[in-house]
Residue, then its C-alpha position, 0 to 999 in steps of 0.5 A: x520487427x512488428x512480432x518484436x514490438x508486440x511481445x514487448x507491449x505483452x511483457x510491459x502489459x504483464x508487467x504492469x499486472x505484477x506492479x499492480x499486484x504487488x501493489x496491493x499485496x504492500x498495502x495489505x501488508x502495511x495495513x496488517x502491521x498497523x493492526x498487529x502495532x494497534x492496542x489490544x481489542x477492547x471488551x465487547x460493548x466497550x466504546x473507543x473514545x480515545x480521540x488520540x489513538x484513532x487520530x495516531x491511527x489516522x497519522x500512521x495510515x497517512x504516513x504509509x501512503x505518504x512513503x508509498x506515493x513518494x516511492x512510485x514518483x521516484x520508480x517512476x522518475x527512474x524509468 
């Protein structure tokens, strides 16, 4: 019985190291999609001023932590 309940804090502990692991591996996925959806790169030595895409940057970013955190609530009201 204690051998039994040691193999399944292992398998929860590996588990948890894949959650977190594709934890990150969606941020960075999420990030990249933001970056290829991102206007083209401006010419060397162009400043961007644009108030309003880095603020639409700033809404898009926020909106995919939003989704992300609502997602881990609901896993996590689950089990």
């Amino acid at each position: 019985m204690l051998s039994r309940l040691q193999e399944l804090r292992k398998e929860e502990e590996t588990l948890l190291r894949v959650k977190a692991a594709l934890h990150d591996q969606l941020n960075r996925l999420k990030v990249r999609r933001l970056i290829n959806q991102a206007p083209a790169p401006l010419p060397h030595g162009t400043r961007m001023d644009n108030e309003a895409a880095i603020n639409q940057t700033k809404l898009q970013l926020q909106m995919c932590v939003s989704e992300e955190e609502e997602e881990e609530e609901e896993e996590e009201s689950d089990s």
